[in-house]
Biopython code that builds the backbone (N, CA, C, O; Angstrom):
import numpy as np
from Bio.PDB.StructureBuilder import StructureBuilder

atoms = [
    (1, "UNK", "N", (38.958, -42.995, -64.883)),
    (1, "UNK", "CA", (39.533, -44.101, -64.156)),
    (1, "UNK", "C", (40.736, -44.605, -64.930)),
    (1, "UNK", "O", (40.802, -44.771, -66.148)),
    (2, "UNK", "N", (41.755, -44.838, -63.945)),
    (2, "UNK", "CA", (42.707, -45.470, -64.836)),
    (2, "UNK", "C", (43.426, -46.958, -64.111)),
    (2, "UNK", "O", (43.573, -47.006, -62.890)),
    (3, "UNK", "N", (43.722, -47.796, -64.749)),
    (3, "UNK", "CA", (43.999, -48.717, -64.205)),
    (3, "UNK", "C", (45.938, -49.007, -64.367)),
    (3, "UNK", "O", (46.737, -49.059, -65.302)),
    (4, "UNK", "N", (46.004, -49.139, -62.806)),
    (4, "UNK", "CA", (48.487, -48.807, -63.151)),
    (4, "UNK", "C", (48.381, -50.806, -62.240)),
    (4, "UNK", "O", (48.094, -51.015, -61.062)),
    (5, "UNK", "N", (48.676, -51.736, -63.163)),
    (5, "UNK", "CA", (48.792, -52.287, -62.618)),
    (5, "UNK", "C", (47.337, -53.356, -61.525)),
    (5, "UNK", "O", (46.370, -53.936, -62.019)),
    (6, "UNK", "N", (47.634, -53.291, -60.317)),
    (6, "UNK", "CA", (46.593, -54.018, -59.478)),
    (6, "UNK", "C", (45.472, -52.717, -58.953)),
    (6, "UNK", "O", (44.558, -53.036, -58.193)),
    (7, "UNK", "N", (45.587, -51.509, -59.329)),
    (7, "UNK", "CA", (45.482, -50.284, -58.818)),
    (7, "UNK", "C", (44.737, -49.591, -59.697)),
    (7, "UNK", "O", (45.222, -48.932, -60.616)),
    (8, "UNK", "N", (43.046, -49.749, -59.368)),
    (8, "UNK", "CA", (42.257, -48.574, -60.452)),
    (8, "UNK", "C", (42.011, -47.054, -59.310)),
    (8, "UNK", "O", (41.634, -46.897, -58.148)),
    (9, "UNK", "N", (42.449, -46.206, -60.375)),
    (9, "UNK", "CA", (42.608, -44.384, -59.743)),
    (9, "UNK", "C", (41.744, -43.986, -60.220)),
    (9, "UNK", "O", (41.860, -44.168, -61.432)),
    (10, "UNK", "N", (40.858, -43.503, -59.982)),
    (10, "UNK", "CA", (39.890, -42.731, -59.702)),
    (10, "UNK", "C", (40.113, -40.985, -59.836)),
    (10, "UNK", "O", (40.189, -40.401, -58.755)),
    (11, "UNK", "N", (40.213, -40.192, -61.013)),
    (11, "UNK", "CA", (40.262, -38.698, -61.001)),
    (11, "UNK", "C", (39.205, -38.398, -61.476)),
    (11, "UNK", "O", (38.459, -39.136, -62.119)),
    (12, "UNK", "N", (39.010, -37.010, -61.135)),
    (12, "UNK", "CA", (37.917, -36.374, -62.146)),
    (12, "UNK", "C", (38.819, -34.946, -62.139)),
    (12, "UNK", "O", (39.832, -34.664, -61.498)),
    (13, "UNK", "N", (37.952, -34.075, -63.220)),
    (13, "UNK", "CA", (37.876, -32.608, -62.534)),
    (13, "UNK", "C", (36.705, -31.582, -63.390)),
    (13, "UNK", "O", (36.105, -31.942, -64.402)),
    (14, "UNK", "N", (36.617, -30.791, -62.992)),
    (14, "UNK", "CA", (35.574, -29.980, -63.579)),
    (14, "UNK", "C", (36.002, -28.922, -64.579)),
    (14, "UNK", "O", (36.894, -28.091, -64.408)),
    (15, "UNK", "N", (35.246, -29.075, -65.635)),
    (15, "UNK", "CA", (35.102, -28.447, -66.370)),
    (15, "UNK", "C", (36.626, -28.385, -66.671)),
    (15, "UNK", "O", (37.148, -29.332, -66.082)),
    (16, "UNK", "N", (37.721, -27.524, -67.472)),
    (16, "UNK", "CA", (38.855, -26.847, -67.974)),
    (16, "UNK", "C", (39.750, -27.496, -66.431)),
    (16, "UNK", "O", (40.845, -27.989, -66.701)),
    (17, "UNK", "N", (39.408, -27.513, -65.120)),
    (17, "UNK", "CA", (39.755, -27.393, -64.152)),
    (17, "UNK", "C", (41.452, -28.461, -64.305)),
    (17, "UNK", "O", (42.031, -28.927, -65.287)),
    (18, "UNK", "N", (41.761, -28.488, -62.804)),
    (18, "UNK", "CA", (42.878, -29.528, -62.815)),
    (18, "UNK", "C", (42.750, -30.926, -62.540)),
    (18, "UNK", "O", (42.300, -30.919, -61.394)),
    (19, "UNK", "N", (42.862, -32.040, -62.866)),
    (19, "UNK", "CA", (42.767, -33.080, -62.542)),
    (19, "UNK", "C", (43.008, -33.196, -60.532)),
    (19, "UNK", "O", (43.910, -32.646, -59.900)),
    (20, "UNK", "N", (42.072, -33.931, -60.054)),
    (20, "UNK", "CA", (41.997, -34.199, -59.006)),
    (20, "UNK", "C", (41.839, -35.417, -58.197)),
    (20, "UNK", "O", (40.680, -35.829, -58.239)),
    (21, "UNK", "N", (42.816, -36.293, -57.304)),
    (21, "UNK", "CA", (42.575, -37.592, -57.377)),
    (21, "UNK", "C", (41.251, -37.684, -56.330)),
    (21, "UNK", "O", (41.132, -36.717, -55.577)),
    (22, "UNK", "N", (40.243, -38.761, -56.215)),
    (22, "UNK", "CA", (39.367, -39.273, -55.798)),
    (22, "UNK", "C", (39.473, -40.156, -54.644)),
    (22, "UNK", "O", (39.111, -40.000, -53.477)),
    (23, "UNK", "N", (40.399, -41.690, -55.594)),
    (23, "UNK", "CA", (40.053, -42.577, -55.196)),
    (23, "UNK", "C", (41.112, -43.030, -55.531)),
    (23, "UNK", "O", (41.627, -42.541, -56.536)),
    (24, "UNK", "N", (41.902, -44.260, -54.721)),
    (24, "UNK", "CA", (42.928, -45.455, -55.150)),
    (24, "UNK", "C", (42.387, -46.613, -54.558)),
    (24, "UNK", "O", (42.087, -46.660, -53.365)),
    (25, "UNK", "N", (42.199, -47.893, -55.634)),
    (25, "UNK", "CA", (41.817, -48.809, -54.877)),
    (25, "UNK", "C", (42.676, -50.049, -55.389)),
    (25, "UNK", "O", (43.138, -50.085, -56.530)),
    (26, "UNK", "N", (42.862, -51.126, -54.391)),
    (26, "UNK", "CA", (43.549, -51.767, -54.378)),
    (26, "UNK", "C", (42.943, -53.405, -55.021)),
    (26, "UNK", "O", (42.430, -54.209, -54.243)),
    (27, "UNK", "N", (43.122, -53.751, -56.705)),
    (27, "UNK", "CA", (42.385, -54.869, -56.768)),
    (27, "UNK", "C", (43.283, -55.695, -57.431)),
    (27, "UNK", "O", (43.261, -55.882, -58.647)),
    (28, "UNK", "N", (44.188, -56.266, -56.540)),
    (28, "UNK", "CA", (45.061, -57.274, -56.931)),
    (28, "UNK", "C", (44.319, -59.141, -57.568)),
    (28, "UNK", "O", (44.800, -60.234, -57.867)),
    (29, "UNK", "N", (42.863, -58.469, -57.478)),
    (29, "UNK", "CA", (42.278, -60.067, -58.144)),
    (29, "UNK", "C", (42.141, -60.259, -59.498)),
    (29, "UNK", "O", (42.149, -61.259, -60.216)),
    (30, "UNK", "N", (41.969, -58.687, -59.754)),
    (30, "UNK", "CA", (41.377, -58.677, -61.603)),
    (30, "UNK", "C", (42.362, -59.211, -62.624)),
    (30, "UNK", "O", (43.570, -59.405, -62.482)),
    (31, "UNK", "N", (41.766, -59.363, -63.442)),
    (31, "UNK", "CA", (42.757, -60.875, -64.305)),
    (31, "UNK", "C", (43.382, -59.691, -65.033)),
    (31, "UNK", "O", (43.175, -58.518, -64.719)),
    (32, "UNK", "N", (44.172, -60.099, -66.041)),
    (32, "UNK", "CA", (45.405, -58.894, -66.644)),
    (32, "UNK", "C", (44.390, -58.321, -67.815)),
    (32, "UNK", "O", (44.780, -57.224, -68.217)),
    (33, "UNK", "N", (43.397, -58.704, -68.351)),
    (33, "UNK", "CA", (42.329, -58.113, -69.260)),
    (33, "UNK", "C", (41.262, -58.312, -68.508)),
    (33, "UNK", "O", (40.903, -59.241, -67.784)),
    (34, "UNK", "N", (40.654, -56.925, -68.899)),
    (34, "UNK", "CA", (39.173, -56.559, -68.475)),
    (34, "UNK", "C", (38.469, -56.161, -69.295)),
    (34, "UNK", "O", (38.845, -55.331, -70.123)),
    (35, "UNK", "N", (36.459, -56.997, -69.241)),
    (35, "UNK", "CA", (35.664, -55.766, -70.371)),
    (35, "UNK", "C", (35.129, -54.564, -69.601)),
    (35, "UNK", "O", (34.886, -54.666, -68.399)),
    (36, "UNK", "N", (34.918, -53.281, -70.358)),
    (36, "UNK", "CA", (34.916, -52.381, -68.971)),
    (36, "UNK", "C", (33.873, -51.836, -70.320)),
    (36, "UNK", "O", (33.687, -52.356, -71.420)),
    (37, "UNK", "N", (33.289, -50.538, -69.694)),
    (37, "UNK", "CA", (32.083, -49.839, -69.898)),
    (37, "UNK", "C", (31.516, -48.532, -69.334)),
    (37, "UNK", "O", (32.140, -47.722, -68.649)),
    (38, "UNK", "N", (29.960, -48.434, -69.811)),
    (38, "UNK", "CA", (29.687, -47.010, -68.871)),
    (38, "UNK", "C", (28.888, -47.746, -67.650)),
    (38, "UNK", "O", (28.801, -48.974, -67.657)),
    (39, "UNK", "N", (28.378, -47.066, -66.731)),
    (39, "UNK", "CA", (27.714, -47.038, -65.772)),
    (39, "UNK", "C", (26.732, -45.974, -65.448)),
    (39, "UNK", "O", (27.422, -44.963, -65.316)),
    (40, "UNK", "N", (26.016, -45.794, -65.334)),
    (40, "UNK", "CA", (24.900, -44.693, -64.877)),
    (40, "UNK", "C", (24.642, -44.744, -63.490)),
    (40, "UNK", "O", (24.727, -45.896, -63.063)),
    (41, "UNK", "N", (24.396, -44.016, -62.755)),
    (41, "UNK", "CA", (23.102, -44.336, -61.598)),
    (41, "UNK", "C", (22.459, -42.868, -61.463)),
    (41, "UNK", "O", (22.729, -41.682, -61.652)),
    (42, "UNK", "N", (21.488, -43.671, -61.037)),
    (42, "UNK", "CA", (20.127, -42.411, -61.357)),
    (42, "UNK", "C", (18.903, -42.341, -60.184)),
    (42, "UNK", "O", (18.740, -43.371, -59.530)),
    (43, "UNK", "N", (18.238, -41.446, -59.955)),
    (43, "UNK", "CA", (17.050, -41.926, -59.133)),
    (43, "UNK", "C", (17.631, -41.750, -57.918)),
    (43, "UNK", "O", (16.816, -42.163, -57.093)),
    (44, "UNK", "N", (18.521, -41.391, -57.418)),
    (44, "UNK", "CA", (18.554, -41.243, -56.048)),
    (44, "UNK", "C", (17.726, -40.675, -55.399)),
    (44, "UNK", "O", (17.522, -39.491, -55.670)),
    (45, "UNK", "N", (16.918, -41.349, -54.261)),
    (45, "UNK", "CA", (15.878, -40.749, -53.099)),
    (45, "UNK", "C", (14.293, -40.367, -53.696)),
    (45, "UNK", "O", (13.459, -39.611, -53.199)),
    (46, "UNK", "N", (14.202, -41.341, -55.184)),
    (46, "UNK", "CA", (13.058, -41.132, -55.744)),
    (46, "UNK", "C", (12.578, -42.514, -56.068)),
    (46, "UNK", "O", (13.153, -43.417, -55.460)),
    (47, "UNK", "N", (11.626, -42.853, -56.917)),
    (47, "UNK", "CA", (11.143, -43.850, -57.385)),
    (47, "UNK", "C", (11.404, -43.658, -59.092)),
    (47, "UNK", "O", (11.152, -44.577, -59.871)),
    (48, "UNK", "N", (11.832, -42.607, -59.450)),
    (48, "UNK", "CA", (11.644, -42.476, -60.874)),
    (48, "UNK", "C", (13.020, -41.449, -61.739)),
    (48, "UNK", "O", (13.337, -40.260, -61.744)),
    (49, "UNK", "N", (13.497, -42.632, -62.351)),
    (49, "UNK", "CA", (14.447, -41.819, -62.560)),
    (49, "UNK", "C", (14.913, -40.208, -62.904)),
    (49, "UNK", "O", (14.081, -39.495, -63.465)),
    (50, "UNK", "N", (16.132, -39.699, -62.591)),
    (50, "UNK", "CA", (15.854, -38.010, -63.014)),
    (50, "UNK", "C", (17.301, -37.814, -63.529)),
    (50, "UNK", "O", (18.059, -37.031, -62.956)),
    (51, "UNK", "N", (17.725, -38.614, -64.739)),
    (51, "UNK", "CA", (18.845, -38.583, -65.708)),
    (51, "UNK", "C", (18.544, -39.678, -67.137)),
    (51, "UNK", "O", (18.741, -40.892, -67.175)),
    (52, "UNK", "N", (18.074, -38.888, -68.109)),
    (52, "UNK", "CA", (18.644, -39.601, -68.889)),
    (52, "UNK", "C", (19.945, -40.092, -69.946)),
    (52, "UNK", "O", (20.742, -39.178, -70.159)),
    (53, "UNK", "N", (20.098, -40.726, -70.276)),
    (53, "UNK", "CA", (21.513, -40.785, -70.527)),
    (53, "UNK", "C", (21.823, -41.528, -71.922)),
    (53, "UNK", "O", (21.090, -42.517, -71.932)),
    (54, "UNK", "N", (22.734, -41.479, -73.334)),
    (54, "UNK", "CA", (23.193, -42.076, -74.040)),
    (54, "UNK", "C", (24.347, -42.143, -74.017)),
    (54, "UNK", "O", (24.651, -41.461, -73.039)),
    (55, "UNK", "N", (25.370, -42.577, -74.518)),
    (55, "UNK", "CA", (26.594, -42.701, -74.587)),
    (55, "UNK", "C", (26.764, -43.904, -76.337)),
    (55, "UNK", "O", (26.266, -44.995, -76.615)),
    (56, "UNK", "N", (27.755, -42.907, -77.157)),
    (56, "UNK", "CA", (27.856, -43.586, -78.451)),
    (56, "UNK", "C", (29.128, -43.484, -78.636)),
    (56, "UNK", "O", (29.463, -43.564, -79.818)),
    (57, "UNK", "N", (30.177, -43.296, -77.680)),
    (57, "UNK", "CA", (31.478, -43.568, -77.976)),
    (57, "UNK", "C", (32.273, -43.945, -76.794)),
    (57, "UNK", "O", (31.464, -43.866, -75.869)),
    (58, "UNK", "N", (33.403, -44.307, -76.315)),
    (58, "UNK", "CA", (33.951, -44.404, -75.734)),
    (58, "UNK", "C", (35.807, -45.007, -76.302)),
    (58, "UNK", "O", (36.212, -45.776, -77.174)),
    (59, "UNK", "N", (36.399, -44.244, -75.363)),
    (59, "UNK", "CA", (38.020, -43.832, -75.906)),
    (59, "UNK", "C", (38.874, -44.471, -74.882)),
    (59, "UNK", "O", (39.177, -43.803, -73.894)),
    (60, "UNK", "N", (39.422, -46.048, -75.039)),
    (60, "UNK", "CA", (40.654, -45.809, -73.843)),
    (60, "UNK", "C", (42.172, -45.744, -74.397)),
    (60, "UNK", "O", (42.395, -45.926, -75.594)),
    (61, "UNK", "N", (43.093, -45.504, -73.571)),
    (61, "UNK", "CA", (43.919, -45.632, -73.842)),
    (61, "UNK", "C", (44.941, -45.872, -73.167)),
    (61, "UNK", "O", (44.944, -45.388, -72.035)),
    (62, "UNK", "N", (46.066, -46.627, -73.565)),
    (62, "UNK", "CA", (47.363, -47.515, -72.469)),
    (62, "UNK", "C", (48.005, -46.403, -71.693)),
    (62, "UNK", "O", (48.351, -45.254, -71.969)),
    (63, "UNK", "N", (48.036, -47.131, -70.660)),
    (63, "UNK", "CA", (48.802, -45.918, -69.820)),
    (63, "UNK", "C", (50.006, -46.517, -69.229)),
    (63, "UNK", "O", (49.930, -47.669, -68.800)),
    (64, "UNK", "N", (51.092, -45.872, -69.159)),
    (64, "UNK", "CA", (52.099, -46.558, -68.499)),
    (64, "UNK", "C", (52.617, -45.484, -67.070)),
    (64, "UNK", "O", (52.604, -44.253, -67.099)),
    (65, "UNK", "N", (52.981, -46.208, -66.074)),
    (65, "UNK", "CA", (53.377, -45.266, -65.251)),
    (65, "UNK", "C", (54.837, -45.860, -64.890)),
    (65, "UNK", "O", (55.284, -46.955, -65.231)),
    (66, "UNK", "N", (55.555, -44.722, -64.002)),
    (66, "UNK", "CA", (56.797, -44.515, -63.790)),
    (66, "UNK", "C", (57.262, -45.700, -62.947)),
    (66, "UNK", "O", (56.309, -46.195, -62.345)),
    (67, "UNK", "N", (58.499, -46.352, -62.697)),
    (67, "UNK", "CA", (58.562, -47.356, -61.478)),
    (67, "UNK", "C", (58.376, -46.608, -59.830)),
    (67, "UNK", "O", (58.047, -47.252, -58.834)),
    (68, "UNK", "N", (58.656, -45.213, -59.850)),
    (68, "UNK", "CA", (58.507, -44.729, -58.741)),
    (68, "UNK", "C", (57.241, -44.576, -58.207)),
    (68, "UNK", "O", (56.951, -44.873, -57.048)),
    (69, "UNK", "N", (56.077, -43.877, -59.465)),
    (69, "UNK", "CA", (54.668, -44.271, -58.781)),
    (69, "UNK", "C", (54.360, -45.450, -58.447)),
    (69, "UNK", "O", (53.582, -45.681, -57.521)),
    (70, "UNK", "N", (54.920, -46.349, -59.145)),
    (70, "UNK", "CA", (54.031, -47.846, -59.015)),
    (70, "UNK", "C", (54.347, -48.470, -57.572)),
    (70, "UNK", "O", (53.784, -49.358, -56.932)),
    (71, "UNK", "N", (55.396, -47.716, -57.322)),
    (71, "UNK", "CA", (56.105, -47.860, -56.125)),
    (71, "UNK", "C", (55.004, -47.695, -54.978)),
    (71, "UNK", "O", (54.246, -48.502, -54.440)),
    (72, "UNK", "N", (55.196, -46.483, -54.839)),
    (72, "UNK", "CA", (54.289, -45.400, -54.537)),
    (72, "UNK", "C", (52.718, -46.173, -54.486)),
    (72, "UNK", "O", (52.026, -46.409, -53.496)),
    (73, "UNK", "N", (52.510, -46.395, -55.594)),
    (73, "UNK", "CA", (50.908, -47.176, -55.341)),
    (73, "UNK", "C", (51.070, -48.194, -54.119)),
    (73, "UNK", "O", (50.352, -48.162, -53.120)),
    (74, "UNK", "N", (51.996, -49.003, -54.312)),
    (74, "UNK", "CA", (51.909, -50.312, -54.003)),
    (74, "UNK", "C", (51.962, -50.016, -52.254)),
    (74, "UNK", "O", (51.318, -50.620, -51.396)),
    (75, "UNK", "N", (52.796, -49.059, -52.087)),
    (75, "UNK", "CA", (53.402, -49.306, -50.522)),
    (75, "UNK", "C", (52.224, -48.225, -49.817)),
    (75, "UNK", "O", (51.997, -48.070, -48.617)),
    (76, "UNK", "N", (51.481, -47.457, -51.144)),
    (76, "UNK", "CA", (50.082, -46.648, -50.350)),
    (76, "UNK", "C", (50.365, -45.406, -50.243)),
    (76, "UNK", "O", (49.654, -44.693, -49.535)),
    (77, "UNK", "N", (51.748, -44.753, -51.099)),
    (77, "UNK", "CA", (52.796, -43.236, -50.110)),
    (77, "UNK", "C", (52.098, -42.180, -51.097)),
    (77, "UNK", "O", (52.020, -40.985, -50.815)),
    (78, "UNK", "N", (51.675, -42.653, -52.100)),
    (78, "UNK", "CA", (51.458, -41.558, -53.547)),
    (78, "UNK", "C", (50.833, -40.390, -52.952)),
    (78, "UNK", "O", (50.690, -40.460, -51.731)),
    (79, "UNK", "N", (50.409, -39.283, -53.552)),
    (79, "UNK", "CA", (50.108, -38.080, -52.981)),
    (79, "UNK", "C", (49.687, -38.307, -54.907)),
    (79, "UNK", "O", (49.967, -38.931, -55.931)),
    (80, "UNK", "N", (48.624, -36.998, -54.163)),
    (80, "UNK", "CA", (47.706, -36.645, -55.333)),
    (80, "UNK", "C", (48.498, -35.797, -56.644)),
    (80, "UNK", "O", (48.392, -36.002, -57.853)),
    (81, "UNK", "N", (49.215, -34.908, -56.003)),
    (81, "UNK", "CA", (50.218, -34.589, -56.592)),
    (81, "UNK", "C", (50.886, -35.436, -57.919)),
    (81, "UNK", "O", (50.870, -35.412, -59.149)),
    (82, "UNK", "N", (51.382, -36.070, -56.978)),
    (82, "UNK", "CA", (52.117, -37.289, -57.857)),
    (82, "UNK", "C", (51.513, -38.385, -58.932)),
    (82, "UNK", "O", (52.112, -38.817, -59.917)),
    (83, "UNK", "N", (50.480, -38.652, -58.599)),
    (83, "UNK", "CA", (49.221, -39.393, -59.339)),
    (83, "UNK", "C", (48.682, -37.903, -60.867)),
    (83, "UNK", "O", (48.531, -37.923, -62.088)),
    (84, "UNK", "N", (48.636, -37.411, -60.342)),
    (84, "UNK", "CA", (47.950, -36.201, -61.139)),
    (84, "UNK", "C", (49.134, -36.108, -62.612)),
    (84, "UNK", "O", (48.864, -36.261, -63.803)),
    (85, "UNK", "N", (50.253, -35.853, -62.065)),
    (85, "UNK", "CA", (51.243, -35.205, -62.480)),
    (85, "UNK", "C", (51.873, -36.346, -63.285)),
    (85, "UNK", "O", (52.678, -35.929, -64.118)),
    (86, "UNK", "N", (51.712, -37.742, -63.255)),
    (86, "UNK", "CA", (51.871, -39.324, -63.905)),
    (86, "UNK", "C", (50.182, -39.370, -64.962)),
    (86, "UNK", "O", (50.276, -39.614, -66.165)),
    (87, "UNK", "N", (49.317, -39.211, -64.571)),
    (87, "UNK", "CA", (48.415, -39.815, -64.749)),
    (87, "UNK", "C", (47.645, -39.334, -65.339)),
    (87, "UNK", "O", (47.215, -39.911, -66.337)),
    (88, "UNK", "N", (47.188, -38.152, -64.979)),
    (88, "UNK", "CA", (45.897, -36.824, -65.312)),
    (88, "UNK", "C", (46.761, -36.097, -66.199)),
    (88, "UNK", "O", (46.479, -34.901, -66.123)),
    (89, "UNK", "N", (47.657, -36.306, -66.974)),
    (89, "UNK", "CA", (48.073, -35.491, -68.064)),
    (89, "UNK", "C", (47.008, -35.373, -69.318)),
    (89, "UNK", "O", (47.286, -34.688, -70.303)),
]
sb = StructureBuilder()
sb.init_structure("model")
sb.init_model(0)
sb.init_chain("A")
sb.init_seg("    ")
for serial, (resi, resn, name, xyz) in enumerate(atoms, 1):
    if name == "N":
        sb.init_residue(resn, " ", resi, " ")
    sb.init_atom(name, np.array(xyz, "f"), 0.0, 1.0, " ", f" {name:<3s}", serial, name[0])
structure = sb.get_structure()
């Protein structure tokens, strides 16, 4: 996840693979600092969970994007392409 602005992006990709966008969402409420974290979910369609999970590190780092993506975010035009190629480096 990366956050450009009012705008958290959403990539993943698999394994070695290429970055792939997901998701753009639009959250012009969140204050200019955030505490952020992991998340799990587990147990789907059971009563008992079927993941366990640790996590003992976590890495972020500043991202800056171009005025043309931000552009691009704002007015909704971005293409995955373009997000990938700013972002998923």
């Amino acid at each position: 996840m990366i956050r450009a602005g009012a705008y958290v992006v959403h990539l993943y990709r698999l394994d070695d693979g290429p970055w792939r966008l997901l998701r753009v969402i639009d959250r012009p409420d969140l204050p200019d600092k955030l505490q952020a974290g992991i998340n799990v979910l587990t147990g789907f369609g059971g009563s008992k969970p079927d993941l366990n999970a640790e996590v003992d590190y976590v890495h972020f780092s500043a991202v800056t994007v171009s005025q043309g993506l931000a552009t691009a975010l704002a007015n909704g035009t971005e293409t995955e392409a373009q997000l990938v190629a700013e972002l998923g480096q």
